[in-house]
Each structure stands twice: as C-alpha cells, then as structure tokens.
KETI-270744 format. One record per atom (N, C-alpha, C, CB): residue in three letters; atom name; z, x, y. Coordinates in steps of 0.05 Angstrom, whole numbers. Glycine has a CB too. Layout:
BEGIN
> rest:atom:Z:X:Y
> ALA:CA:Z:X:Y
...
END
This chain:
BEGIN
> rest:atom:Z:X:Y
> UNK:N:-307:26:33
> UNK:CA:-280:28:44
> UNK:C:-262:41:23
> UNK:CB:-270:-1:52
> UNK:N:-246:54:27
> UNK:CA:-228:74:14
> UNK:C:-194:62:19
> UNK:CB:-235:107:32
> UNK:N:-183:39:8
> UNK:CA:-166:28:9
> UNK:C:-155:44:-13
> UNK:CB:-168:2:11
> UNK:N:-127:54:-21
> UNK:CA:-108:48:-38
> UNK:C:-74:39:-23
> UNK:CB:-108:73:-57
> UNK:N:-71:31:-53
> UNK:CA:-43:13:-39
> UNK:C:-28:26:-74
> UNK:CB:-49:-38:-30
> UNK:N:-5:41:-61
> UNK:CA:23:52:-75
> UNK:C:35:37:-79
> UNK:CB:40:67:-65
> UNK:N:41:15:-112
> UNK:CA:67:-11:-116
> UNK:C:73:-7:-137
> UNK:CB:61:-42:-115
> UNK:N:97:-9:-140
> UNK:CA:104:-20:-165
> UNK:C:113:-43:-178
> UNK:CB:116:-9:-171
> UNK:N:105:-50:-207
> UNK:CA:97:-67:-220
> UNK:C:130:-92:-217
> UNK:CB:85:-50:-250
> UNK:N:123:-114:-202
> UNK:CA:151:-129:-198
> UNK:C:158:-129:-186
> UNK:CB:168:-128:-205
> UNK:N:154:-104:-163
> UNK:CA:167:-104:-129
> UNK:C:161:-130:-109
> UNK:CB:153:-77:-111
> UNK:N:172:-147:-102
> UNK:CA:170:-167:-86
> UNK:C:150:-159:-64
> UNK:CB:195:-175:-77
> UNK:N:154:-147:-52
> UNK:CA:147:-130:-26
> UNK:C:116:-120:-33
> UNK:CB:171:-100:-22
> UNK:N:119:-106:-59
> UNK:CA:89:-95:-61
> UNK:C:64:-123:-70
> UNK:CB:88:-68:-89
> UNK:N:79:-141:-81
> UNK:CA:65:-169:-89
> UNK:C:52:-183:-68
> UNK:CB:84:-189:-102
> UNK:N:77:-187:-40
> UNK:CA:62:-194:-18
> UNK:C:37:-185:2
> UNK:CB:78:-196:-8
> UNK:N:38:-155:-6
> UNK:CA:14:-142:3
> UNK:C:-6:-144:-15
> UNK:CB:17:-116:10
> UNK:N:-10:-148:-39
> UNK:CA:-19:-150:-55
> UNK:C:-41:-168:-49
> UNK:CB:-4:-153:-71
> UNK:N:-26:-194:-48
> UNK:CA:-31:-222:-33
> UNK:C:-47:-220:-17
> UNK:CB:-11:-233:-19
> UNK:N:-41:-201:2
> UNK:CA:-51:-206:42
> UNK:C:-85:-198:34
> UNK:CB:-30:-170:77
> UNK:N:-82:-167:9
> UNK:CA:-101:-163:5
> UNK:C:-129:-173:-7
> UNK:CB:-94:-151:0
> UNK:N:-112:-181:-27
> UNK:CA:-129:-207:-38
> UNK:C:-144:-227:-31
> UNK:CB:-118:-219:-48
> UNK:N:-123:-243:-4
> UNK:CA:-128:-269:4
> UNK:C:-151:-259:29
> UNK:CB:-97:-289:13
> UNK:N:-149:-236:35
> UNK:CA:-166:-223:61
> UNK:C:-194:-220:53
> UNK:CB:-155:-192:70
> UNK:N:-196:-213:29
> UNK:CA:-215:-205:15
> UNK:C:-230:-180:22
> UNK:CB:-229:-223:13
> UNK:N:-200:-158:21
> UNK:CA:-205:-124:28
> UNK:C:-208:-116:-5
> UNK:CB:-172:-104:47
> UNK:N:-225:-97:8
> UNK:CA:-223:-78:-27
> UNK:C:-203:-55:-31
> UNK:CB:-254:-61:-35
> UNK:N:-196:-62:-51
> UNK:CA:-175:-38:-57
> UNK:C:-166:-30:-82
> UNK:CB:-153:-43:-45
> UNK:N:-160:-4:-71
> UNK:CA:-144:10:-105
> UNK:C:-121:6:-115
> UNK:CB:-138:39:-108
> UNK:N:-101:2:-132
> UNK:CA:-71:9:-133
> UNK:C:-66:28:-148
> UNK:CB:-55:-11:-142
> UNK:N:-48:43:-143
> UNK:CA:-40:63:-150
> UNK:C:-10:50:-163
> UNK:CB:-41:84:-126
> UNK:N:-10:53:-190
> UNK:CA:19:39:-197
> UNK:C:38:66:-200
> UNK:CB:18:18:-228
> UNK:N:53:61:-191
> UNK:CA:79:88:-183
> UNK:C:106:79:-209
> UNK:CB:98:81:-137
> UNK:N:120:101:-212
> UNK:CA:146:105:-234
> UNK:C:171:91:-217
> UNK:CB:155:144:-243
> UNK:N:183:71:-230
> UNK:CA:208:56:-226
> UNK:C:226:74:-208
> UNK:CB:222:49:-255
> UNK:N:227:105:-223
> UNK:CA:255:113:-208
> UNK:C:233:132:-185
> UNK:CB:286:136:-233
> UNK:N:256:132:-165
> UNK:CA:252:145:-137
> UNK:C:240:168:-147
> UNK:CB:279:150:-119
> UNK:N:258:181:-162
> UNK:CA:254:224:-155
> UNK:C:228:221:-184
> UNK:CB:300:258:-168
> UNK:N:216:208:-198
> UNK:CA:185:206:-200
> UNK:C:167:199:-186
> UNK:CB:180:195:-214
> UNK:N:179:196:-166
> UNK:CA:146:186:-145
> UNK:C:136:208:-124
> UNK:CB:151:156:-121
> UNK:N:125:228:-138
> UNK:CA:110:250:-121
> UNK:C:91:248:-120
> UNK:CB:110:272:-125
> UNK:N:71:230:-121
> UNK:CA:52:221:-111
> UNK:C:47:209:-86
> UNK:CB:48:210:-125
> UNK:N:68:194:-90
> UNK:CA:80:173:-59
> UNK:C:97:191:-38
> UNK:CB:107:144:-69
> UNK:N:105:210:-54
> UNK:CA:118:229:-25
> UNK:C:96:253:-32
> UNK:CB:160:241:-26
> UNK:N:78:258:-29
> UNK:CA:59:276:-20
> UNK:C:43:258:-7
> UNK:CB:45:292:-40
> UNK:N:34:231:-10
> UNK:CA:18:219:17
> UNK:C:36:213:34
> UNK:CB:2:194:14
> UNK:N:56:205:36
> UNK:CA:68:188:58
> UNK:C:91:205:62
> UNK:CB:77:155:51
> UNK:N:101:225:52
> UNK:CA:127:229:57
> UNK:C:159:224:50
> UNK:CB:125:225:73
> UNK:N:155:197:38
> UNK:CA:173:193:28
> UNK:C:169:165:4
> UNK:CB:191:192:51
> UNK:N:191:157:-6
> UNK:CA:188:160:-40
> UNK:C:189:124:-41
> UNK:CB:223:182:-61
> UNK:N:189:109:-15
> UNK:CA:185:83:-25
> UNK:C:161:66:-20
> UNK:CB:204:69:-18
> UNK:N:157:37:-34
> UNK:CA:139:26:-41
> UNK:C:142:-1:-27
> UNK:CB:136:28:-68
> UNK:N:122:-7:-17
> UNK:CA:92:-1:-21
> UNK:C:85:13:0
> UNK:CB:74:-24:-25
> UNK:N:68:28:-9
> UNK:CA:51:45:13
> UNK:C:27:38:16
> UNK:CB:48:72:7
> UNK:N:5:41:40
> UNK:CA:-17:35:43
> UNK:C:-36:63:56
> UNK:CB:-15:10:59
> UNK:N:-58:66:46
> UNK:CA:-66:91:53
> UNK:C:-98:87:63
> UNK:CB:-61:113:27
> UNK:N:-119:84:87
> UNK:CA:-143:80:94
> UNK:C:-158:105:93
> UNK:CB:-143:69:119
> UNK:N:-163:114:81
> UNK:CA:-175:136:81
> UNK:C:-199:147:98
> UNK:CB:-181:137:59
> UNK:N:-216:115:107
> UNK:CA:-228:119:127
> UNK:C:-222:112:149
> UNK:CB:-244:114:124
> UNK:N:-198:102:151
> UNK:CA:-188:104:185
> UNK:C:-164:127:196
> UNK:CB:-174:72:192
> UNK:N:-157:135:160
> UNK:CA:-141:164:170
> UNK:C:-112:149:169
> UNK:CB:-150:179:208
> UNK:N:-108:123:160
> UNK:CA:-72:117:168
> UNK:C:-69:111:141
> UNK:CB:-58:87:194
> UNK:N:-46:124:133
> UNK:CA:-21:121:114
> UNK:C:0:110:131
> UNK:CB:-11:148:99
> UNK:N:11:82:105
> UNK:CA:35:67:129
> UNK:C:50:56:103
> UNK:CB:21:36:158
> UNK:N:84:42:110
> UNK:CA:100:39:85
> UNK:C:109:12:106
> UNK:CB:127:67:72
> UNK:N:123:-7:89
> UNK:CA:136:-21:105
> UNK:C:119:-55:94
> UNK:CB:132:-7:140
> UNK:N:116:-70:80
> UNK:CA:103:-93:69
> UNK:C:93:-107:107
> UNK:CB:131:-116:45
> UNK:N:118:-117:119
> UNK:CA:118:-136:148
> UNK:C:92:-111:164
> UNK:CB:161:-139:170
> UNK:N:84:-86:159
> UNK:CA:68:-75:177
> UNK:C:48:-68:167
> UNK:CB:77:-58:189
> UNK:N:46:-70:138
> UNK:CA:15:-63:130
> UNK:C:3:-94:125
> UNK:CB:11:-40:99
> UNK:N:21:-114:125
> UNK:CA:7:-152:125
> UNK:C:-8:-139:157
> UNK:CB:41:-193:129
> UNK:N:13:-140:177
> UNK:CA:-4:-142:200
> UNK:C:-25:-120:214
> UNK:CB:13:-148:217
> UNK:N:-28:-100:195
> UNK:CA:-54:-76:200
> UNK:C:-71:-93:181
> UNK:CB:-48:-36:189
> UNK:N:-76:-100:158
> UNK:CA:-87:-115:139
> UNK:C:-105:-144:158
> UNK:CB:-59:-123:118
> UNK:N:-93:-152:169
> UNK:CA:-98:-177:183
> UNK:C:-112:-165:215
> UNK:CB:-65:-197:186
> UNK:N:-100:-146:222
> UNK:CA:-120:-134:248
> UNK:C:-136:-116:247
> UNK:CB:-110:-126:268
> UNK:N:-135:-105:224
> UNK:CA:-159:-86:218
> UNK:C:-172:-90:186
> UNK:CB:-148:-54:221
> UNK:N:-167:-99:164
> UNK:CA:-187:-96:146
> UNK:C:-193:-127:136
> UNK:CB:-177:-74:123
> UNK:N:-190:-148:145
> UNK:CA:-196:-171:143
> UNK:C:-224:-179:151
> UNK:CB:-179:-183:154
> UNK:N:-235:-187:137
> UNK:CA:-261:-203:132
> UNK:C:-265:-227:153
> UNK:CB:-262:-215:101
END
C-alpha cells in the first residue's frame, strides 16, 4: 500500500489523522512539510493547494485535505 500523509509537526489536525492512522493499523509515509504556507510546494503540486494535512493513496488514485474527511476515507477504506 502506497499511503503518504502531508503534516506538519504540531498541527492539531494533522495529529488526529495521525491517530486514525495508527489506531487503524494502515501503513503509511509522512511527509513533514515547512511551517510557512508559500514553502509548501510539495503539498501544492499534489493537492493543489498549500494546506495540511493532506492524504495521498497512490493505489487508489485519491489525494484529499480536510482531517474530518480523510478520518472517514481512513475508516471506509484503509482500515484493517
């Protein structure tokens, strides 16, 4: 499985996915991203735009942002 997940280090938001991931027992990468916005071209060349956390399936093809919608893709699709 080809999980990464875009957070940065302290973000509330990226901790809780963090979590979902963990407690699911999905495998995954993190990609730790730069504090300020206009450094994150990494995160806006996958997703488009520059905030965190991002989630990216490589084998199901979806990149998604938003913590409340990658818990519940996390929980209906990569959960154990």
């Amino acid at each position: 499985m080809s999980v990464t997940l875009y957070a940065l280090d302290g973000c509330p938001y990226c901790e809780k996915v963090h979590d979902a991931l963990r407690d699911r027992d999905v495998d995954y990468e993190t990609e730790w991203v730069e504090a300020l916005h206009s450094e994150r071209d990494e995160v806006k060349r996958v997703s488009g735009q520059r905030g965190v956390p991002v989630l990216v399936d490589d084998e199901r093809g979806v990149t998604m942002a938003e913590s409340e919608r990658i818990v519940e893709y996390v929980d209906a699709t990569l959960a154990r």
